[in-house]
Every structure is written in structure tokens, then in C-alpha cells.
C-alpha positions in Angstrom: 306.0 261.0 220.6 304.4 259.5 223.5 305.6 262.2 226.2 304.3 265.0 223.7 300.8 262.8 223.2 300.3 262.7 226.9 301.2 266.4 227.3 298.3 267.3 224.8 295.7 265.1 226.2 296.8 267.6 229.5 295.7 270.9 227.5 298.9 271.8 227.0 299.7 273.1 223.6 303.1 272.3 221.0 305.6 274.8 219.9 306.3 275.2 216.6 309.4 273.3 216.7 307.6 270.5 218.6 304.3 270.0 216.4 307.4 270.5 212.9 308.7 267.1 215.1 305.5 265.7 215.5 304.7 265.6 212.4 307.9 264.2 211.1 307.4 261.1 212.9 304.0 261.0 211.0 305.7 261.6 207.7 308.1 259.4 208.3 306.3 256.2 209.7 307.7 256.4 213.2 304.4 257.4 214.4 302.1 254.4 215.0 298.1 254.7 213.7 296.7 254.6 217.5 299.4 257.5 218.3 298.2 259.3 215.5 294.4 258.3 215.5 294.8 259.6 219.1 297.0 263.3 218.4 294.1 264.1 215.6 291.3 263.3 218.1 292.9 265.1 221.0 293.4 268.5 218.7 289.9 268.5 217.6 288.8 268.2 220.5 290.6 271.5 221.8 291.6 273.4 218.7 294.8 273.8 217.0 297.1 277.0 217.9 298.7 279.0 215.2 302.6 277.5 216.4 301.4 274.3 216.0 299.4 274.9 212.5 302.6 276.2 211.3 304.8 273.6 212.3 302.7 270.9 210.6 302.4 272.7 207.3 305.9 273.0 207.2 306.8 268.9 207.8 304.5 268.6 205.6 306.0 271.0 203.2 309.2 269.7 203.5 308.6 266.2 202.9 306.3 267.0 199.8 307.2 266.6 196.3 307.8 270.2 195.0 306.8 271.3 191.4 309.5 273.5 190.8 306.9 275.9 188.4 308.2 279.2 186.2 304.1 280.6 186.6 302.2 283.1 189.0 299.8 280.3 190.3 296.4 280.3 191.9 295.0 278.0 194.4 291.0 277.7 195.0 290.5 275.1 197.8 288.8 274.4 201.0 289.2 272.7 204.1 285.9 270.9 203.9 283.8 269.6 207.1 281.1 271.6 206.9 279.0 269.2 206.2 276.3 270.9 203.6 276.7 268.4 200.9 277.1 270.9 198.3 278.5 270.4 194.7 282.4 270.7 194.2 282.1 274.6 194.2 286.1 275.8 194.1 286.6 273.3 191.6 284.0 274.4 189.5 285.8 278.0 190.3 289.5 276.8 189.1 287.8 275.9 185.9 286.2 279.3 185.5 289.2 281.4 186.4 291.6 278.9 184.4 289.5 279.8 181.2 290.2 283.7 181.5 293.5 283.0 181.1 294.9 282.8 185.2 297.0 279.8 185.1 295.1 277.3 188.7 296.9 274.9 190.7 294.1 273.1 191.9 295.8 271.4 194.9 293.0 268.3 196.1 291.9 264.9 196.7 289.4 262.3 196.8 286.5 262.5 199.3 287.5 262.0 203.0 284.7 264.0 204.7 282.8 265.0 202.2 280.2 263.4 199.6 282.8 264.7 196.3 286.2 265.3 196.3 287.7 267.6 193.6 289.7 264.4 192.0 286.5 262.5 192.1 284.4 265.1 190.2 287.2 266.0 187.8 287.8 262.5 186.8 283.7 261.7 186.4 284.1 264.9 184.0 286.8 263.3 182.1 289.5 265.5 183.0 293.1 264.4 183.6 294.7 264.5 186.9 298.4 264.9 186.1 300.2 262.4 187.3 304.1 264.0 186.6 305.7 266.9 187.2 306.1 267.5 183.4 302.4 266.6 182.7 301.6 269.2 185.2 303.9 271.8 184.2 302.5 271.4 180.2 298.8 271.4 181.4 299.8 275.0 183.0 301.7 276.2 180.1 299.0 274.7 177.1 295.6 275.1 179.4 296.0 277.6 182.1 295.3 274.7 184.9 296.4 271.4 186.6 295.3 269.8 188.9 297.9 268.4 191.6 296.6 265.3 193.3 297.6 265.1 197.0 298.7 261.5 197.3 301.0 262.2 194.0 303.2 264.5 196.0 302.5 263.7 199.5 303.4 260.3 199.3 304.5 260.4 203.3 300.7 261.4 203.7 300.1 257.6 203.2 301.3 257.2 206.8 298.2 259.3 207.7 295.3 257.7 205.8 293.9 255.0 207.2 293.5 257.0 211.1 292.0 260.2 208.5 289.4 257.3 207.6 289.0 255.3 210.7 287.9 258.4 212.8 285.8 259.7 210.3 285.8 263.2 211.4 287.2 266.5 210.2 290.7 266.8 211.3 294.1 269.0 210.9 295.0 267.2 207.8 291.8 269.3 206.2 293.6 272.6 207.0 296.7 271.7 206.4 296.2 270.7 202.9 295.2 274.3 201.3 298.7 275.8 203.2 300.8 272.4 201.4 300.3 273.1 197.4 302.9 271.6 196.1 303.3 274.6 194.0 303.8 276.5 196.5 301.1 279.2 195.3 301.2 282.3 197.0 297.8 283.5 196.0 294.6 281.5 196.7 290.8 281.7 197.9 290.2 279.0 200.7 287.3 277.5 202.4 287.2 277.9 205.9 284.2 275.9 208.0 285.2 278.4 211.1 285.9 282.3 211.2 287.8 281.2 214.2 289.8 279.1 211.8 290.1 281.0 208.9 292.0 283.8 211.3 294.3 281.4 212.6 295.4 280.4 209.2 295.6 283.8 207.9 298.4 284.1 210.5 299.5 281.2 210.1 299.8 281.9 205.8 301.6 285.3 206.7 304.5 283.1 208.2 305.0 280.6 205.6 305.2 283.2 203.0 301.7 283.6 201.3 301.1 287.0 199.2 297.7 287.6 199.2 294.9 285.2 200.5 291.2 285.3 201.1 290.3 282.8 203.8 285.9 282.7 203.7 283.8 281.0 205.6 279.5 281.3 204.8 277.3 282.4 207.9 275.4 279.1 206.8 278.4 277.4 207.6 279.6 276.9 203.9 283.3 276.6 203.4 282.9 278.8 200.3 281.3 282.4 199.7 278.5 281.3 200.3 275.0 282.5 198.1 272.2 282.0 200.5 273.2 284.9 203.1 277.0 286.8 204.3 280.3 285.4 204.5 283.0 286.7 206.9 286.4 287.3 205.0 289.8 287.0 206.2 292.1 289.0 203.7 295.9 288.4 204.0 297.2 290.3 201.7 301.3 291.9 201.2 301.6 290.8 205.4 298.8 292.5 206.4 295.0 290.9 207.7 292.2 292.4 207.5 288.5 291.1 208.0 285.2 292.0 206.5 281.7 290.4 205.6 280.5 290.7 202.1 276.9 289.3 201.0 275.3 288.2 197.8 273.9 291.3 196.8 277.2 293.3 197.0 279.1 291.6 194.5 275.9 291.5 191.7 274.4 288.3 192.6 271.1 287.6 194.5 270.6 285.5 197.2 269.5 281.9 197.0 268.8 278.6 197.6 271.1 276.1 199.5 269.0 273.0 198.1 269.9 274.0 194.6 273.5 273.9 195.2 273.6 270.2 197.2 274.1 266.8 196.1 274.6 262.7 196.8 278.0 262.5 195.1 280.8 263.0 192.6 277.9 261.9 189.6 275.8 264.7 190.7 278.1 267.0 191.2 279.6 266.5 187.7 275.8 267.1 186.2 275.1 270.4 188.5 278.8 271.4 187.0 278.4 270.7 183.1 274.8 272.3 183.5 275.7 275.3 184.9 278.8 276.2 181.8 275.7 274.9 180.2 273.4 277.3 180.8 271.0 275.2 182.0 271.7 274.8 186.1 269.8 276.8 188.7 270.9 280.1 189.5 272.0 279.7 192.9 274.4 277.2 191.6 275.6 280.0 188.6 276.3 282.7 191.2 278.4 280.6 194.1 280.4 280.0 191.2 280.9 283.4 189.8 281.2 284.8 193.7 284.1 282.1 194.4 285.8 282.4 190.8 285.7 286.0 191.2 287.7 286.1 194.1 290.3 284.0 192.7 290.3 286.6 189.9 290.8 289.0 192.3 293.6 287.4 194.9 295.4 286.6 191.3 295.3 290.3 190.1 293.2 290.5 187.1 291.1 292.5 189.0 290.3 294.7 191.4 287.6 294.0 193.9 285.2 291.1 194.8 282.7 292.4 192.6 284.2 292.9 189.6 285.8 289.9 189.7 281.8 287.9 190.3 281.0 289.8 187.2 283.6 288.3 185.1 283.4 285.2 186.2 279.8 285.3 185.4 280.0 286.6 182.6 282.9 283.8 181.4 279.6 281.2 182.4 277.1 283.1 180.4 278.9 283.4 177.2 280.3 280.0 177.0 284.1 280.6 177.3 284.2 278.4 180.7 282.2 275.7 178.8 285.0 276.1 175.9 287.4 275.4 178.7 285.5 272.3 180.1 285.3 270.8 176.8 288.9 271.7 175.7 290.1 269.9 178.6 287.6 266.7 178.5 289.1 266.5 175.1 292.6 266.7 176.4 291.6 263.4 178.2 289.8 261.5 175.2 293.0 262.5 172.9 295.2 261.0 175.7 293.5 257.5 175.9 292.6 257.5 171.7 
């Protein structure tokens, strides 16, 4: 560990097999918090390569729990670290696409550089985070969605926390959590805060076996498609990339506001959420939404483009059948704890 620490602090970059072994150590406690504090610092400083991204998402595959699942599964995520304070947009997306019958793996945690994570908004919505395999299989099978919380079945990610916390800073662990679902879905829309990134990982999906994936980073620096001006996609789909830059107004939504889609925390974030199945949030904060649900709707195969996925998901909004899906599952929780 230490010989491979010092020959990154030199520039030089990990193979595959060597960052796999790196991160092994990690996952297995062998890797002490300065060493690892100090190999997360040292890689954002110059930028991970697509070996190593590869290498670590596979340790970390290997050491997670697996939910061995009989479904075609969805994943809407994102790396987070951009830094915009915006609402908990993908999860706000799973729900959508979950109500229109597309059965989400929401793959997340609580809030490590951001002001919400998606655990912390679900819960402060009253919606059960599965804590078993069986719970999580059933909440697939009965309501088209789960939600698989990271330290449940990345228990060797414990090693890892306290450094992720301590530095304070975006680090790997934020892109290597959307290529981990312990599902193993194929298909999924996922926040990038960097083009730069987002093509890296599209390579680096391609190798560990993804179908079809829309990496999308806003030119506002969202890690979402964003509603306030372009976003650059990076479409892996069947082995094959391809990039393009879609705006608002292309796939039926107009532009808007970035102030109307930000908040302070989870509480917030909750409100904006509930208000906009509601009918009653601001319309920059409907159409992110329906832009990000509607991809999912599209990388699952219910439809297909971008925009006619946006108008579904919209539409799912406007006529109350993703409100019938919040409540059915806040219900789920109250019946639970009756």
C-alpha cells in the first residue's frame, strides 16, 4: 500500500489490477485512515483514469452484498459535488418512473457532500428504506421501487467513512457508488458534475457490463439534466458511446430558474418534492423532474427518445399518478410501524 501511495503522489497512475488491490486493502481494513485520507486526496488532485475507476468498482463490487433480483431494474443516481444545493432531483425521478410501472433500484445514501441525501429525503417523506434482501425484493415485486441503502450492503465501505468525512471534499467514493448497485442494474441515468468524467465512466460502464446508460452533466454544473440551460450527454448504450447536448426546450420543457430548484436540507427538499406531485411547486422544479424521469423512462425502454419520455413523466406529475405513488408508499411505512 505504501509503495503504491508514494508512486501516485509521483503522477504515476494504477493499473487495473493494482487500484482492484488497492482497494481491497480498503475493503478489508488493511488500509489505515491517513493512507487512505491520503490516496483520495492525491487522486483528486490529478484525476482518476479509466483502469483505475474500474478496478475500484469492481473491489467494491465484489465485496458488496448482492441482491440476487429476477427484475429488469433501473438506477437514477448521481455522483454529487456540484455544489448547487438543489433538491434531491433523481430521487424525486425514481419515484416518478417507479409509478409508470418501471420497477427503480434507487442505489443511495445519506448526505456526505451534499445538503440532502436520497436516504435522508426519503425517510423525512416517510418512506421505508429496505433494510433486507427480502424487504427489497417485495418492495420491487408489490411497488415497482426500493431503495437500497449503501451502508446495508457495503458494509466494508465502513472502513472508508470517517477519511470521506474528515476531508470533506468530493472524492472517488462519489463515482464509484452509481457503477456499485447492489443490483447490479444495467440500465440507469447518472449525474455527472464533469463531462470529462461522465466519459470516463461511460468507458468505464461498457467494461463492467452496463446495457444502456446516460451519463449527464448540466452546463450550469448540475449533476442532473439540468433546466436552466444544455446538458452534455454521454449515451452508452448495447457497447457503443455516443455524446450529444440536449436543452430544455427540446424535450418540451422551458427553461428556468436555478433558485426555484435549491434548498437548506433534507426538510426542504421533502416540501419542494411533495409540492411538486402536488401541483403546487414552481415549474422549474416540475420540469427537472420530468427531464430526468424521462430519461430513466427512456434508458429502461418504455420509450423511445428523451422527449417523449419528459412528456410522460410530466404528464404522470400533472395527473396525480406519481402523487398516488408517493402516498401509496408513505402508507407502506405508517402500516409497517401501526
Amino acid at each position: 500500500m505504501k509503495q503504491l501511495l508514494a508512486r501516485c503522489i509521483e503522477g504515476k497512475t494504477l493499473t487495473e489490477a493494482e487500484a482492484e488491490y488497492v482497494m481491497d486493502q480498503i475493503m478489508t481494513g488493511n488500509a489505515t485512515s491517513s493512507q487512505i485520507a491520503s490516496l483520495i486526496s492525491i487522486l483528486r488532485f490529478r484525476g482518476e483514469t479509466v483502469d483505475e475507476i474500474v478496478g475500484f468498482a469492481k473491489s467494491m463490487k465484489n465485496h458488496m452484498k448482492a441482491l440476487n433480483c429476477p427484475f429488469d431494474l433501473v438506477d437514477t443516481c448521481g455522483t454529487g459535488g456540484d455544489g448547487a444545493s438543489t433538491f434531491n432531483i433523481s430521487t424525486a425521478a425514481a419515484l416518478v418512473v417507479s409509478s409508470l410501472k418501471v420497477k427503480v433500484a434507487k442505489h443511495g445514501n445519506r448526505a456526505f457532500s451534499s445538503k440532502s441525501g436520497s436516504a435522508d429525503v426519503l425517510e423525512t417523506l416517510g418512506i421505508n428504506i429496505q433494510t433486507t434482501e427480502e424487504e427489497a425484493i417485495e418492495s420491487l415485486k408489490n411497488d415497482n421501487m426500493t431503495f437500497l441503502f449503501a451502508p446495508m450492503f457495503h458494509s466494508s465501505m465502513k472502513h472508508a467513512v470517517t477519511p470521506r468525512k474528515e476531508v470533506g471534499f468530493r472524492t472517488v467514493f462519489n463515482i464509484l457508488g452509481p457503477l456499485a448497485n447492489p443490483a447490479n442494474a444495467k440500465r440507469q441515468v447518472i449525474g455527472v458534475f464533469s463531462t470529462v468524467y461522465a466519459e470516463k465512466l461511460a468507458y468505464a460502464l461498457e467494461r463492467l457490463g452496463a446495457e444502456h446508460v446516460l451519463l449527464v452533466t448540466g452546463h450550469d454544473g448540475l449533476d442532473e439534466i439540468s433546466i436552466t440551460c444544455p446538458t452534455d450527454v454521454v449515451e452508452l448504450k448495447n457497447g457503443k458511446i455516443t455524446k450529444y447536448t440536449v436543452s430544455p426546450e427540446e424535450l418540451g420543457c422551458e427553461s428556468g430558474n436555478l433558485s426555484e430548484i435549491q434548498v437548506a436540507d433534507s426538510l426542504e427538499s421533502a416540501k419542494l418534492i411533495r409540492d411538486i406531485f402536488s401541483g403546487q411547486g414552481p415549474e422549474s422544479a416540475v420540469n427537472i423532474v420530468a427531464l430526468n424521469a424521462g430519461a430513466a423512462l427512456y434508458v429502461a425502454g418504455k420509450v423511445d427518445n428523451l422527449k417523449d419520455g419528459a412528456l410522460m413523466a410530466k404528464d404522470a406529475i400533472n395527473s396525480g399518478i406519481a402523487l398516488e405513488q408517493l402516498n401509496a408508499l408513505t402508507r407502506k411505512r405508517e402500516e409497517n410501524y401501526a
